[in-house]
DOLUM-178850 format. One record per residue (C-alpha): residue number from 1; residue in three letters; chain; x, y, z. Coordinates in steps of 0.1 Angstrom, whole numbers, plus 5000, padded with zeros to 4 digits. Each point is the difference from the previous one (the first is absolute). Example, Ala and Ser with C-alpha at 12.3 -4.5 7.8 and 13.67 -1.06 7.14 Angstrom:
<rs>
[1,'Ala','A',[5123,4955,5078]],
[2,'Ser','A',[5014,5034,4993]],
</rs>
This chain:
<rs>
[1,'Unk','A',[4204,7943,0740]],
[2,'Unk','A',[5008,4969,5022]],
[3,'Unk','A',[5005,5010,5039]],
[4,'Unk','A',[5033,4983,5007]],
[5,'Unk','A',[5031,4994,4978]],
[6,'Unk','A',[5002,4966,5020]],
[7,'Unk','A',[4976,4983,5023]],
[8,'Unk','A',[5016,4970,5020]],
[9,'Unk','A',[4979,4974,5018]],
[10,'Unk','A',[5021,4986,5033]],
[11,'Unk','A',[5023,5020,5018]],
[12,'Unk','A',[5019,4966,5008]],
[13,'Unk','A',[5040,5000,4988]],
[14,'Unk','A',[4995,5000,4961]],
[15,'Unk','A',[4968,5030,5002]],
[16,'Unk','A',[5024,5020,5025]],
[17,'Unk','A',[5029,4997,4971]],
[18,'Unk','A',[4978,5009,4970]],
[19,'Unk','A',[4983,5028,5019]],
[20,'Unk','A',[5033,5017,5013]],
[21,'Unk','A',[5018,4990,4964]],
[22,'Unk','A',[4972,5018,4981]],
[23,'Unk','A',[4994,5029,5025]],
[24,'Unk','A',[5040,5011,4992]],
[25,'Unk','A',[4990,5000,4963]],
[26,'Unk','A',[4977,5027,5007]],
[27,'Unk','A',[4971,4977,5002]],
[28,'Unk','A',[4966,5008,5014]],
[29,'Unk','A',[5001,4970,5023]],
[30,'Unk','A',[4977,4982,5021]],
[31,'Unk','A',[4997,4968,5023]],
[32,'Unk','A',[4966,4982,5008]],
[33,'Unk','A',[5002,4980,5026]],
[34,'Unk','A',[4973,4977,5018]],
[35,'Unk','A',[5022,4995,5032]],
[36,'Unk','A',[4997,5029,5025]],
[37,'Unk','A',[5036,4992,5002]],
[38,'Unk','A',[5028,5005,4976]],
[39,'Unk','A',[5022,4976,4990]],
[40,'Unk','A',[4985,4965,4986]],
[41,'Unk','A',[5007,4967,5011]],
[42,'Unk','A',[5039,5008,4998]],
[43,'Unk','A',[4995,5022,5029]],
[44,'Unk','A',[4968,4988,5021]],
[45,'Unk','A',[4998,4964,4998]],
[46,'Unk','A',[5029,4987,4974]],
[47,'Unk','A',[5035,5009,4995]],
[48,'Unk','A',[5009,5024,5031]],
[49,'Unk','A',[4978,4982,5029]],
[50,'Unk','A',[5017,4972,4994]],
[51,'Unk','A',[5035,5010,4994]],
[52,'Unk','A',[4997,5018,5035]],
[53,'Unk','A',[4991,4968,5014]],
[54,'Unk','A',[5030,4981,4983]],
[55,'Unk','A',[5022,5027,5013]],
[56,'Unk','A',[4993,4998,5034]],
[57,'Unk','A',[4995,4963,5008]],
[58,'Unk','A',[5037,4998,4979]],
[59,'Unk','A',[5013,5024,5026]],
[60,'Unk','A',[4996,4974,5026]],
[61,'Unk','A',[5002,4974,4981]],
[62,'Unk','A',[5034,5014,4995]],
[63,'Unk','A',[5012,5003,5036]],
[64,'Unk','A',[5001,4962,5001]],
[65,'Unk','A',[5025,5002,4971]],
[66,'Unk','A',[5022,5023,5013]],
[67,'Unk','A',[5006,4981,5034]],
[68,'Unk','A',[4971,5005,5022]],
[69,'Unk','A',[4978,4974,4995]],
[70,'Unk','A',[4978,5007,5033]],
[71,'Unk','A',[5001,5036,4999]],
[72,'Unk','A',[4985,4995,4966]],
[73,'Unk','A',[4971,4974,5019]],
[74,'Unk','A',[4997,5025,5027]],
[75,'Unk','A',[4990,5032,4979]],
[76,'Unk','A',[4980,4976,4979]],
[77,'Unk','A',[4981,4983,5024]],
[78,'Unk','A',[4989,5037,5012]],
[79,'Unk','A',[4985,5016,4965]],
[80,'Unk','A',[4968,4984,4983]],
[81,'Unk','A',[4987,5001,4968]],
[82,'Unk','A',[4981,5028,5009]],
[83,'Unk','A',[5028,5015,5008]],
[84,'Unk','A',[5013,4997,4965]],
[85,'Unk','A',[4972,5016,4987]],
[86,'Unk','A',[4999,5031,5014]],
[87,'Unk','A',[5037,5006,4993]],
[88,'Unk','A',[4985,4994,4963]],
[89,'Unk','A',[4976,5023,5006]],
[90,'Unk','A',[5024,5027,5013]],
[91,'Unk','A',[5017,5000,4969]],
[92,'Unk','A',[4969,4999,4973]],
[93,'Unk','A',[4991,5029,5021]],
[94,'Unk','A',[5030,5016,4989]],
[95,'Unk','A',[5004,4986,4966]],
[96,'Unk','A',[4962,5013,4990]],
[97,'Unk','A',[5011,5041,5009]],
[98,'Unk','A',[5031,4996,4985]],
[99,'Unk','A',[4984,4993,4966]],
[100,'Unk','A',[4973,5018,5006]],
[101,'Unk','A',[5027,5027,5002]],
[102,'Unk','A',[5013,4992,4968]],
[103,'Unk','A',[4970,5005,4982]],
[104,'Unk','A',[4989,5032,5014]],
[105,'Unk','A',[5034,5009,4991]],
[106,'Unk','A',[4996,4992,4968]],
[107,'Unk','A',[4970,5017,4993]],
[108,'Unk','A',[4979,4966,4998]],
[109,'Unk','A',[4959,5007,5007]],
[110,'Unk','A',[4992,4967,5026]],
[111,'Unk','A',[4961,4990,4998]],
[112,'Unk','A',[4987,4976,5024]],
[113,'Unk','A',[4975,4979,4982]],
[114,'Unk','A',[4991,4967,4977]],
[115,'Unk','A',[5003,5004,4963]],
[116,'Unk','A',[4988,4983,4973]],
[117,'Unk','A',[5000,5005,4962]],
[118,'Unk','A',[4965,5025,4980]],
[119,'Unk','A',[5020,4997,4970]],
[120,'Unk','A',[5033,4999,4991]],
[121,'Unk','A',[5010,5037,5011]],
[122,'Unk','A',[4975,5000,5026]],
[123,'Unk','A',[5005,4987,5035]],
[124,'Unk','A',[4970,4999,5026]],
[125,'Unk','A',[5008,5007,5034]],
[126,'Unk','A',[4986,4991,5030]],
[127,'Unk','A',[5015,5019,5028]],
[128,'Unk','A',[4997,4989,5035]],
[129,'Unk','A',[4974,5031,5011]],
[130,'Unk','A',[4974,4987,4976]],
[131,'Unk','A',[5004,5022,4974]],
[132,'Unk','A',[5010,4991,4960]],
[133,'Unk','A',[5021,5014,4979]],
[134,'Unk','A',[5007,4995,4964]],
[135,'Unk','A',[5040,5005,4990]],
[136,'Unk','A',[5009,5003,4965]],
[137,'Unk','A',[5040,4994,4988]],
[138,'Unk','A',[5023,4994,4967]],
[139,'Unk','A',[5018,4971,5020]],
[140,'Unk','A',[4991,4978,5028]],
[141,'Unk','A',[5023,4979,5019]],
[142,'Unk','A',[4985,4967,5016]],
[143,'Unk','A',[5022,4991,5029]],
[144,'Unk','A',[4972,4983,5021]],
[145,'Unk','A',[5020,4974,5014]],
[146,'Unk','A',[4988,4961,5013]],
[147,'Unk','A',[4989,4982,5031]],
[148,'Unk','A',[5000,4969,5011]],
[149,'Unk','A',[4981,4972,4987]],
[150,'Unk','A',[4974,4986,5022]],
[151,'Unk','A',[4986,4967,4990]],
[152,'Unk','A',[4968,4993,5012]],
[153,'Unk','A',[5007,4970,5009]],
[154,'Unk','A',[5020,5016,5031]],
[155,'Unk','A',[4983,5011,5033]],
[156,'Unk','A',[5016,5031,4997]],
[157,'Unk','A',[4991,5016,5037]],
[158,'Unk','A',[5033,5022,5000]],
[159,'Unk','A',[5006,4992,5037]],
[160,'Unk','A',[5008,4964,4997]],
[161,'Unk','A',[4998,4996,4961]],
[162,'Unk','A',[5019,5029,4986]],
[163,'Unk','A',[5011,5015,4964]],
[164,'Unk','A',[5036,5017,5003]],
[165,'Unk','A',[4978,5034,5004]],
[166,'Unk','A',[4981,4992,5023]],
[167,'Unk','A',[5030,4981,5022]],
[168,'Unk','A',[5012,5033,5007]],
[169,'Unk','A',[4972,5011,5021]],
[170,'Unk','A',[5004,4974,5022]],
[171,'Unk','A',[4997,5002,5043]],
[172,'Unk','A',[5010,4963,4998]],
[173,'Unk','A',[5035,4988,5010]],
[174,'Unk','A',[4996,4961,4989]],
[175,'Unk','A',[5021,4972,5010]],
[176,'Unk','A',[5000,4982,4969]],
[177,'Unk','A',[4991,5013,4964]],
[178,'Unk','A',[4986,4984,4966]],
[179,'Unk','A',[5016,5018,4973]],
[180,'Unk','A',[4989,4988,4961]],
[181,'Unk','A',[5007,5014,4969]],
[182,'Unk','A',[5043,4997,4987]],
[183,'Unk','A',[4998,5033,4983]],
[184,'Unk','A',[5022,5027,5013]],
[185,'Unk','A',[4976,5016,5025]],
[186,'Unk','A',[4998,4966,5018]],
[187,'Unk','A',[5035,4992,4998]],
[188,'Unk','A',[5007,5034,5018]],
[189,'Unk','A',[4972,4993,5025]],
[190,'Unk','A',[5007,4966,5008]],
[191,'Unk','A',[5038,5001,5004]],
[192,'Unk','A',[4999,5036,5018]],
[193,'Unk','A',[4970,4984,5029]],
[194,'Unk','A',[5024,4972,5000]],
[195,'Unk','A',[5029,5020,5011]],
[196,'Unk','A',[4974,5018,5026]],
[197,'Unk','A',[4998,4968,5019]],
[198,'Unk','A',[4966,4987,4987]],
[199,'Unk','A',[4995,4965,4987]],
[200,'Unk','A',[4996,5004,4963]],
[201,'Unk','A',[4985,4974,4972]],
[202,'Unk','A',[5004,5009,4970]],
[203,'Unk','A',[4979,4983,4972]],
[204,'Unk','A',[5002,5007,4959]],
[205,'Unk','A',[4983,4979,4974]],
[206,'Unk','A',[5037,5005,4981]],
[207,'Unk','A',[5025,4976,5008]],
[208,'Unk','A',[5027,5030,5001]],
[209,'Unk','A',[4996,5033,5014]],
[210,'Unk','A',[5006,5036,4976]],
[211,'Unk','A',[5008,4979,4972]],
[212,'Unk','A',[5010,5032,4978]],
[213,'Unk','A',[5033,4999,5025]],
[214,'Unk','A',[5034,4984,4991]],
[215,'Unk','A',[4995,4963,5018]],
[216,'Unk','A',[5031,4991,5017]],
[217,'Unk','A',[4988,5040,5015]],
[218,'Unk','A',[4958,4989,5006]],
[219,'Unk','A',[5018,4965,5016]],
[220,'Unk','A',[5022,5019,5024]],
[221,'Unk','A',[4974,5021,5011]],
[222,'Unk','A',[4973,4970,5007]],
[223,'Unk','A',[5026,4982,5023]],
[224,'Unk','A',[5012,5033,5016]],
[225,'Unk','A',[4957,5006,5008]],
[226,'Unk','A',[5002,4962,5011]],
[227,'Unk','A',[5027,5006,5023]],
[228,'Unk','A',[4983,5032,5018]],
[229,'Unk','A',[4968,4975,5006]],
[230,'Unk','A',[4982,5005,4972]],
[231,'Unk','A',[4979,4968,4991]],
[232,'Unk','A',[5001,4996,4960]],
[233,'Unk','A',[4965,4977,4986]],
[234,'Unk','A',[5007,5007,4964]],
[235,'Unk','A',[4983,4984,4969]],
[236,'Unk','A',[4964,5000,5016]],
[237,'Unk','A',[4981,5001,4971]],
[238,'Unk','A',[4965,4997,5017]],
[239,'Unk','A',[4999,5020,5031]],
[240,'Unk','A',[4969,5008,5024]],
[241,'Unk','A',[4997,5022,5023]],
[242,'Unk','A',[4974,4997,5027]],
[243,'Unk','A',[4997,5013,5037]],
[244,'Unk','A',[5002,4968,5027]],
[245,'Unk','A',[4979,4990,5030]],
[246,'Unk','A',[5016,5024,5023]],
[247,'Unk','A',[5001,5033,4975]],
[248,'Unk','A',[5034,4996,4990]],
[249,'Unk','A',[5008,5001,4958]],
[250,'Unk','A',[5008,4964,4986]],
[251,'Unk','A',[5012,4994,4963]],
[252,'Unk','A',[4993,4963,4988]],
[253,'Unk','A',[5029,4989,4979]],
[254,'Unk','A',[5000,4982,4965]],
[255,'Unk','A',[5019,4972,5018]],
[256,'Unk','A',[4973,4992,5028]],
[257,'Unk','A',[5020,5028,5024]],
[258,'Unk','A',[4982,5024,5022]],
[259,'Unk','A',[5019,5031,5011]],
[260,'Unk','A',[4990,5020,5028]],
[261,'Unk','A',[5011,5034,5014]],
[262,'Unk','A',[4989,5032,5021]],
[263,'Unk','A',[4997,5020,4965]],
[264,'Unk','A',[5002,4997,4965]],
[265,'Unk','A',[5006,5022,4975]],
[266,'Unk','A',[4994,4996,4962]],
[267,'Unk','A',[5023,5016,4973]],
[268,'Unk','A',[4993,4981,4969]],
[269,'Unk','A',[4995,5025,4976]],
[270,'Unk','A',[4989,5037,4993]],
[271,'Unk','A',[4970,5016,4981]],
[272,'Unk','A',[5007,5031,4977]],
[273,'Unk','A',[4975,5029,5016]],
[274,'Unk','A',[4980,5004,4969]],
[275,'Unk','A',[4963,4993,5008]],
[276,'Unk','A',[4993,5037,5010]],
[277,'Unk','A',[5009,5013,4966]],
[278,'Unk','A',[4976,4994,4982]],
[279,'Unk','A',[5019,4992,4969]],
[280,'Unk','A',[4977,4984,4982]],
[281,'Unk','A',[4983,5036,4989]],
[282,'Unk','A',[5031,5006,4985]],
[283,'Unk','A',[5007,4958,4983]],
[284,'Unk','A',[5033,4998,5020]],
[285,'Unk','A',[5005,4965,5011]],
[286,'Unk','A',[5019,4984,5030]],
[287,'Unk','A',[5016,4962,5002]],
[288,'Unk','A',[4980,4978,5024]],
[289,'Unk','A',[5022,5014,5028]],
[290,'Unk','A',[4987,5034,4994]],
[291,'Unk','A',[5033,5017,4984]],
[292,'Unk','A',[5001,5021,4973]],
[293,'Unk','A',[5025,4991,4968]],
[294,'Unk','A',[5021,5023,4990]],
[295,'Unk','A',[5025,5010,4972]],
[296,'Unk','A',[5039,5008,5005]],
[297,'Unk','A',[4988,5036,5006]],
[298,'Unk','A',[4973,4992,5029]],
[299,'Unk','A',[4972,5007,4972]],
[300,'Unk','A',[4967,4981,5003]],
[301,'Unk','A',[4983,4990,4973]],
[302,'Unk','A',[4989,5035,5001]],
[303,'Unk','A',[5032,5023,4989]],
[304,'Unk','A',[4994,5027,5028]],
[305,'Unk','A',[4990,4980,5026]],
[306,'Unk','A',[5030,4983,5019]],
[307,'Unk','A',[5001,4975,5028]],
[308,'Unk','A',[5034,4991,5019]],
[309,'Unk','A',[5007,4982,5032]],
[310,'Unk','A',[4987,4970,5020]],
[311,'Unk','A',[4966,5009,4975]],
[312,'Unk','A',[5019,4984,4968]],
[313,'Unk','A',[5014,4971,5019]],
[314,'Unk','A',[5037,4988,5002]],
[315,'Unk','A',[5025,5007,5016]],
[316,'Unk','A',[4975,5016,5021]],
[317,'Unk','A',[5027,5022,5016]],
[318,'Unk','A',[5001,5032,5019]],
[319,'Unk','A',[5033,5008,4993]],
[320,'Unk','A',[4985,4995,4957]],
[321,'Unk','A',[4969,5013,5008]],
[322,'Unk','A',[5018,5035,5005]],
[323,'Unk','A',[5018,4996,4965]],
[324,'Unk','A',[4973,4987,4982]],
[325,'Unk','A',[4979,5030,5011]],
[326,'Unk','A',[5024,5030,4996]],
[327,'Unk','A',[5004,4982,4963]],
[328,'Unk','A',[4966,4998,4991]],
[329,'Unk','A',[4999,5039,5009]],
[330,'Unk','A',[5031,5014,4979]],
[331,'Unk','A',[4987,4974,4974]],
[332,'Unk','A',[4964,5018,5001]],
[333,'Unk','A',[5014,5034,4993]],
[334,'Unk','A',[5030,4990,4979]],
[335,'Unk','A',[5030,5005,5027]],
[336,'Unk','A',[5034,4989,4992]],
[337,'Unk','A',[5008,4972,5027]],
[338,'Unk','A',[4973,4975,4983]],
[339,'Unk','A',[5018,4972,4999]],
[340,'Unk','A',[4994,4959,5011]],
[341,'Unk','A',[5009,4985,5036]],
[342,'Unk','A',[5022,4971,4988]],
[343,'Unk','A',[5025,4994,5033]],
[344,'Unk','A',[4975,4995,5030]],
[345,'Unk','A',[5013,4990,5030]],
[346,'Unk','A',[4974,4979,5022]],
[347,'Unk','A',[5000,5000,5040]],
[348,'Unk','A',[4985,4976,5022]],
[349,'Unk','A',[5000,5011,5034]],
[350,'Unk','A',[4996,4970,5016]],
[351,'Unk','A',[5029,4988,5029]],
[352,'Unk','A',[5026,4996,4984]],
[353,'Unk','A',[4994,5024,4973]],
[354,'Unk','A',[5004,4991,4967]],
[355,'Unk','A',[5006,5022,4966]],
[356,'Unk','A',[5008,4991,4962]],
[357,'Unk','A',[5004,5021,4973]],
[358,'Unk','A',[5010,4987,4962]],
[359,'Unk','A',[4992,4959,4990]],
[360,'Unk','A',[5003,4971,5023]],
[361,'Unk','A',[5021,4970,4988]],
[362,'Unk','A',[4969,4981,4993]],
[363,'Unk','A',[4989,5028,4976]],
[364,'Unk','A',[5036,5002,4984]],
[365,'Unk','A',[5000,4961,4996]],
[366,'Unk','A',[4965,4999,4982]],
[367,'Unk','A',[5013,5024,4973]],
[368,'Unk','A',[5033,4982,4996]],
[369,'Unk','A',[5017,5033,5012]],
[370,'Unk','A',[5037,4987,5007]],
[371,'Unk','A',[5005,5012,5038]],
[372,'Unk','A',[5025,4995,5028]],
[373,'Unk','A',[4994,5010,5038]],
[374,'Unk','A',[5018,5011,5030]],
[375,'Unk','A',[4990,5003,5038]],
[376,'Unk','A',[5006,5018,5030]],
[377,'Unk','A',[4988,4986,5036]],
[378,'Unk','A',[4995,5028,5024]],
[379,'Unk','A',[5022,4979,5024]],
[380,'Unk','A',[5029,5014,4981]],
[381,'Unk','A',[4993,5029,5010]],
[382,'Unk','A',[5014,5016,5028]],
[383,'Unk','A',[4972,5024,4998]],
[384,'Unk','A',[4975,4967,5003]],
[385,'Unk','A',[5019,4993,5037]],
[386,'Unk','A',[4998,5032,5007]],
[387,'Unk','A',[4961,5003,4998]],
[388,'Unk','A',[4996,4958,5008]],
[389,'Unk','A',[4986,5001,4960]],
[390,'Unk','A',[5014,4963,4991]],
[391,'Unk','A',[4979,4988,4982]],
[392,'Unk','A',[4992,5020,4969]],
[393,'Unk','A',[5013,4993,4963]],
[394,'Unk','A',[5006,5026,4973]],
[395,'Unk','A',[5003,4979,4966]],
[396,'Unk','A',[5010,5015,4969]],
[397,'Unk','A',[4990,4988,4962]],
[398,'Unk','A',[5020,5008,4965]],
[399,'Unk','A',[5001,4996,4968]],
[400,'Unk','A',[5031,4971,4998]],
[401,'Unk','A',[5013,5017,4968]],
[402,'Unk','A',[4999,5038,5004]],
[403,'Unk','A',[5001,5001,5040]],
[404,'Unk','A',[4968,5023,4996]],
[405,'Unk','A',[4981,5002,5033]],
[406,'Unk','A',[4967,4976,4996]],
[407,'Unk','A',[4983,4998,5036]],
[408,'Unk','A',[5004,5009,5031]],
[409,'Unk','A',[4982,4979,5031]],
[410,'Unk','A',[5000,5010,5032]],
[411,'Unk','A',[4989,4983,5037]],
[412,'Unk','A',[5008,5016,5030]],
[413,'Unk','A',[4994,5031,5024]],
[414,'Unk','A',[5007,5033,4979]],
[415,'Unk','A',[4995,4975,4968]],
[416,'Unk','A',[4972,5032,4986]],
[417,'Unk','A',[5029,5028,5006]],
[418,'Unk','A',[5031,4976,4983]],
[419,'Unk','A',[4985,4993,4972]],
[420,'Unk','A',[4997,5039,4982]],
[421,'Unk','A',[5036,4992,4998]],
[422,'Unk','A',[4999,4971,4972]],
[423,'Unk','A',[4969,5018,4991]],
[424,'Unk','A',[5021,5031,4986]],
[425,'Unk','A',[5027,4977,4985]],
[426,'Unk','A',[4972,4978,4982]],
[427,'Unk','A',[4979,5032,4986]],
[428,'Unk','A',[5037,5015,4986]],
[429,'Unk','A',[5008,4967,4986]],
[430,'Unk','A',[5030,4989,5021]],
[431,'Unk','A',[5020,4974,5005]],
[432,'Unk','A',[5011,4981,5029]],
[433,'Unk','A',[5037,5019,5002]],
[434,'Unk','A',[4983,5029,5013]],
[435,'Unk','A',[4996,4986,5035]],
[436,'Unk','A',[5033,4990,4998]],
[437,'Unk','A',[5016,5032,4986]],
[438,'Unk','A',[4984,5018,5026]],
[439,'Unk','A',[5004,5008,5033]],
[440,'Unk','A',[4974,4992,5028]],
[441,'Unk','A',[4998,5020,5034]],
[442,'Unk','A',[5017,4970,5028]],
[443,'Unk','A',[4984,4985,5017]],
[444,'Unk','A',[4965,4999,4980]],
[445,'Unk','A',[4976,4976,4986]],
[446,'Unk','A',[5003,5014,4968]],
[447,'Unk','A',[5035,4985,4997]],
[448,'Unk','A',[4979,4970,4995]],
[449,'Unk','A',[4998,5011,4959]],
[450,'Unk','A',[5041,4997,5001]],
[451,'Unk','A',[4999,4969,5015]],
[452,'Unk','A',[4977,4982,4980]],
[453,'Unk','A',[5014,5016,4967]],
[454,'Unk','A',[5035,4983,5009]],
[455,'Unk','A',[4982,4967,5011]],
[456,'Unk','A',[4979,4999,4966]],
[457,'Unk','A',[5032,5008,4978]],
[458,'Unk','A',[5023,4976,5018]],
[459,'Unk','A',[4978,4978,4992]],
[460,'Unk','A',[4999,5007,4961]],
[461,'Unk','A',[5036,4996,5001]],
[462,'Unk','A',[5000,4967,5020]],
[463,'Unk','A',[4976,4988,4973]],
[464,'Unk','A',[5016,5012,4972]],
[465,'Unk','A',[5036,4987,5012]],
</rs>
């Protein structure tokens, strides 16, 4: 007789999701977690920290836009970075008895400890008091989540050298930071310090930054960072980091360049959080970047032992992380919403936002996928003079024949919120008529979807003619 219907490991985004989904199955549930804290890196050092961060410094940042260009400088020339961080800290604080809340609710047992695999129905735990405790289960969710990868070839001292979590601890407010890595975490970073007022270098051994984006999108968003003062070094394929005479981080460039700054902080890649497992008792294998591979269904190579989240890799996603583990639960016990994520719409959080959801040109081209397009410049908007937002684009992609909606790409403030729009048409197989069959509150960004609609089929016709 096993203890628990369902042990999960993580109580990060995709454990709270599997936990919850299987407790309202009438599930004997429970969540291990090593943290004395709830929540996982979403909450404590990942997804929330920093979108608090990006909210705020946008706020000001946004002053300037609407007309007041020195009351902006004066409100920003009072707060720190510091600062920042305990606003984050107000709302983790608030976050972690919210869904602590929700379990409780839920009937979800919460043990504070470090698992790790006896045998395949058998988890060890090591709770923080000393004591051990053996918990047996028919299912087990892995949702242990990553960290950041921390070459040893970088002196990490997480005052002046820093991964993205340690950053957030921070008592420094530097004049000038190193930011490397062109992933999304250092996009957000680097563009969001940028619009803070610090001098920001930027360096990626890729010559073009979130290369899964559409490009004429990733292009507008590099000269948009350029244009707050962020200082783009991209294509460094050799790059060493060292600290300098006087104490201060320095990264040698490939091209005989040294960089030098107050801070730096490193975001090239994440680790999945496997090591503590102990999986090897059990021959279950990770990738070299410790995640786990799984099957349509979340299944490990062992049927009733499931892993979802940052812990199997891309898109490494809160927002999938949730859907991947309340999935994995109603798959476990044979629910009726099983089903695969096909329409994901990705966020980067960065200044100016940016979203997508569906293929990018590039990706339509490459399959031969006959496709037209149509735009939208937030300076059409009167909503966009409204809120000073001039400089975002919403772009629209379909099918040339059909008019089926293909794409939707996104860059500008509120880019994460407007695109669930062309999200909904996309999943419900739509066309391009519905934004302009339909009416849209005045005056709105969203009336950027009729806009570029019209623009993209006047342009069929103009072709066609």
């Amino acid at each position: 007789m096993h203890d628990y219907d369902m042990l999960v490991v993580g109580s990060g985004p995709a454990g709270q999701k599997a936990a919850i989904q299987a407790a309202k199955l009438s599930k004997r549930v429970a969540i291990i977690e090593k943290s004395t804290q709830l929540g996982g890196t979403s909450l404590n050092t990942g997804t929330l920290p920093s979108k608090t961060l990006k909210d705020t410094i946008e706020y000001f940042h946004g002053i300037a836009h609407r007309g007041f260009p020195h009351l902006s400088a004066e409100l920003a020339g009072r707060i720190t970075l510091p600062d920042l961080m305990a606003r984050k800290d107000q709302v983790i604080k608030t976050e972690v008895a919210v869904i602590t809340d929700q379990l409780q609710r839920n009937g979800v047992e919460i043990i504070q400890g470090t698992a790790s695999f006896i045998d395949p129905h058998t988890l060890r735990v090591a709770r923080g008091n000393g004591q051990i405790s053996h918990l047996k289960s028919s299912v087990t969710v892995l949702a242990t989540g990553s960290r950041p990868r921390r070459p040893s070839e970088v002196p990490f001292d997480d005052h002046t050298i820093c991964d993205s979590d340690s950053f957030l601890n921070t008592t420094k407010h530097p004049v000038s930071i190193i930011v490397i890595g062109g992933g999304v975490i250092g996009t957000e970073y680097a563009s969001m310090l940028a619009a803070f007022g610090i001098t920001v270098t930027f360096i990626d051994r890729r010559m073009q930054l979130l290369r899964f984006l559409d490009l004429e999108i990733a292009q507008a968003l590099e000269a948009q960072m350029q244009q707050n003062g962020v200082s783009l070094r991209l294509g460094q394929e050799r790059i060493d980091v060292v600290i300098n005479d006087t104490g201060r981080p320095a990264v040698h460039l490939h091209d005989g360049e040294t960089v030098t700054a107050d801070m730096l902080l490193y975001t090239m890649g994440r680790i999945g959080n496997t090591d503590a497992l102990n999986l090897a008792v059990i021959d279950l294998a990770t990738d070299k970047q410790g995640q786990l591979p799984v099957n349509p269904n979340y299944q490990t190579a062992i049927p009733h032992i499931y892993a979802a989240g940052d812990v199997i890799g891309f898109p490494a996603l809160a927002a999938t992380a949730m859907e991947q583990g309340r999935l994995a639960a109603c798959h476990a016990f044979h629910a009726f919403d099983s089903h695969e994520i096909k329409v994901i719409p990705y966020g980067i959080y960065s200044i100016p936002e940016v979203s997508m959801v569906g293929s990018t040109e590039e990706e339509l081209a490459t399959t031969g996928t006959p496709h037209a397009t149509g735009r939208a410049f937030f300076r059409e908007m009167a909503r966009g003079h409204i809120s000073g937002d001039l400089h975002g684009l919403l772009k629209v992609v379909f099918h040339r024949d059909t008019h089926a909606l293909l794409g939707v790409h996104i860059i500008g403030p509120g880019a994460t919120e407007l695109i669930h729009i062309g999200q909904s048409v996309l999943t419900y197989g739509g066309t391009v008529e519905y934004f302009i069959h339909n009416v849209f509150n005045y005056p709105t960004m969203a009336e950027c979807y009729r806009t570029a609609a019209f623009d993209g089929l006047n342009r069929l016709r103009l072709q066609s003619s």
